[in-house]
LUMMI-198570 format. One record per residue: residue in three letters; chain; y, z, x of N, C-alpha, C in turn. Coordinates in steps of 0.1 Angstrom, whole numbers. Atoms other than C-alpha are relative to their C-alpha. Example, Ala and Ser with C-alpha at 12.3 -4.5 7.8 and 13.67 -1.06 7.14 Angstrom:
! LUMMI-198570
   res   chain   n.north    n.up   n.east   ca.north   ca.up   ca.east   c.north    c.up   c.east
   Ala       A       -12       0        9        -45      78       123        12       0        9
   Ser       A       -11       0       -9        -11      71       137        11       8       -8
***
This chain:
! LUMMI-198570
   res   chain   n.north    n.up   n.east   ca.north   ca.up   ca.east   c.north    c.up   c.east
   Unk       A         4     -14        2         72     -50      -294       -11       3       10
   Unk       A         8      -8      -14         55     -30      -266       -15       0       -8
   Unk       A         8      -9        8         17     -25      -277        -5      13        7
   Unk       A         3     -16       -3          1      10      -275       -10      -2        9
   Unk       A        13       0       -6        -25      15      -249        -6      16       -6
   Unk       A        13      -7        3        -57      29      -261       -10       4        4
   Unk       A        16      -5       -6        -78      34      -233         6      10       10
   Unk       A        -2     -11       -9        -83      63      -208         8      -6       11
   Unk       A        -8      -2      -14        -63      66      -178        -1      11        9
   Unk       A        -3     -13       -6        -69      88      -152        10      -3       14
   Unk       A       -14       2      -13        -39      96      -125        -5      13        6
   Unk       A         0      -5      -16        -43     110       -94        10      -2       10
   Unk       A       -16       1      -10        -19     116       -63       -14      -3       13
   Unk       A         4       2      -14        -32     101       -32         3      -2       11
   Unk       A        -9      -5      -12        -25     111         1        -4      -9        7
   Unk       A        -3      11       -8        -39      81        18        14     -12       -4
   Unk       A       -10       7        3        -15      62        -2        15       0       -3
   Unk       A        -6      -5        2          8      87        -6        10      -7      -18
   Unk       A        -1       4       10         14      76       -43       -11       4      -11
   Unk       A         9      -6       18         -2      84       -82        -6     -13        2
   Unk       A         9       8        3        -31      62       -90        -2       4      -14
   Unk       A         4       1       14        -37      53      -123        -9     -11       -5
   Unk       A         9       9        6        -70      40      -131        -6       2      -13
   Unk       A         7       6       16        -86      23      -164       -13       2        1
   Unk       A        25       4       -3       -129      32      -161        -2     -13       -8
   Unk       A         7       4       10       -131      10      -191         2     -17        2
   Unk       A        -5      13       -5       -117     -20      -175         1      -6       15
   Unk       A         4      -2      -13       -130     -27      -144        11      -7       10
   Unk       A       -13       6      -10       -106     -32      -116        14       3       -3
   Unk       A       -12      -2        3        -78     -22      -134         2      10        5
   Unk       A        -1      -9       -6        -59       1      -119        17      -6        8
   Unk       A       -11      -2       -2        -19       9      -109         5      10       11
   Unk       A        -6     -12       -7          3      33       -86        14       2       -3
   Unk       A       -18      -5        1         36      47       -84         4      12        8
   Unk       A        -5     -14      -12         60      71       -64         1      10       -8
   Unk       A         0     -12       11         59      91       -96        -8      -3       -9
   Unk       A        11       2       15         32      98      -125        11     -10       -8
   Unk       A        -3       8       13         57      81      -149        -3     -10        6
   Unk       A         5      15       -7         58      53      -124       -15      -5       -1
   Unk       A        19      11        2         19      46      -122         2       1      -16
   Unk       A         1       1       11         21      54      -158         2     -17       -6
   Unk       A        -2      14        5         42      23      -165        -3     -12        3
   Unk       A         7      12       -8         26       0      -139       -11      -4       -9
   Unk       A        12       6        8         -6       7      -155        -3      -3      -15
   Unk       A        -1       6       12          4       1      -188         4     -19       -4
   Unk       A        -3      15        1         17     -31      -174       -16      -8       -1
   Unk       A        13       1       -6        -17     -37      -157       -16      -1      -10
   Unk       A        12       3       11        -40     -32      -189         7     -10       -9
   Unk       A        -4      11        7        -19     -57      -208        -5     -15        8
   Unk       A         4      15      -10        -23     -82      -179       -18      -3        1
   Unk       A        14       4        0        -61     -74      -179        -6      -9       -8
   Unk       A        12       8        9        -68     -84      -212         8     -15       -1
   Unk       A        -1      14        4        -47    -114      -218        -7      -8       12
   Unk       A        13       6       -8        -67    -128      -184       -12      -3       -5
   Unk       A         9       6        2        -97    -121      -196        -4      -5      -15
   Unk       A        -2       7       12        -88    -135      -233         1     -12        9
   Unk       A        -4      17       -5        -78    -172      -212       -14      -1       11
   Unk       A        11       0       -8       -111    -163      -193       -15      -4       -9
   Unk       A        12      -9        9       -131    -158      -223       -11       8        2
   Unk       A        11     -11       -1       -146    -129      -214         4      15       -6
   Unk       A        -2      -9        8       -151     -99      -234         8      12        1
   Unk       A       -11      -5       -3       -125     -74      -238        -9      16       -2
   Unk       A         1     -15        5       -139     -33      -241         6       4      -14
   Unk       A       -12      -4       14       -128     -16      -272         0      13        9
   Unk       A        -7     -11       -6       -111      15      -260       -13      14       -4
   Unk       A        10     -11        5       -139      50      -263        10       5       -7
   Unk       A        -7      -5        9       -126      68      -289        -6      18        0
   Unk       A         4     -12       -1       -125     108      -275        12       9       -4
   Unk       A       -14     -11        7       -113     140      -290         1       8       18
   Unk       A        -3      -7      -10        -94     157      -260        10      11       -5
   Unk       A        -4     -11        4        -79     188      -264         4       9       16
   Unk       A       -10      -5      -11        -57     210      -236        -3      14       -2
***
């Protein structure tokens, strides 16, 4: 079973890389792209699972996700 990501993401389109960026603040270095939002989407959902099991075999401490109300 897939787990849920809990932490911020912010996506952006970047014209040097001509691709979506989808970075994690809360997880330093993490961070994805794609030729389409869904694409960085699912990279970087890969990308924060790969963070933490690393730094679980690293033992080093994992963030707990901020917990904000957002509203549209």
């Amino acid at each position: 079973m897939k787990k849920i990501v809990k932490y911020e993401v912010i996506i952006y389109w970047s014209e040097d890389d001509q691709a979506f960026i989808a970075e994690v603040p809360e997880l330093a270095g993490c961070a994805a792209d794609g030729a389409t939002y869904q694409e960085a989407v699912g990279n970087v959902e890969v990308a924060i699972q790969e963070w933490i099991e690393t730094a679980r075999e690293l033992g080093r401490p994992i963030p707990h996700p901020n917990r904000r109300l957002v509203s549209a």
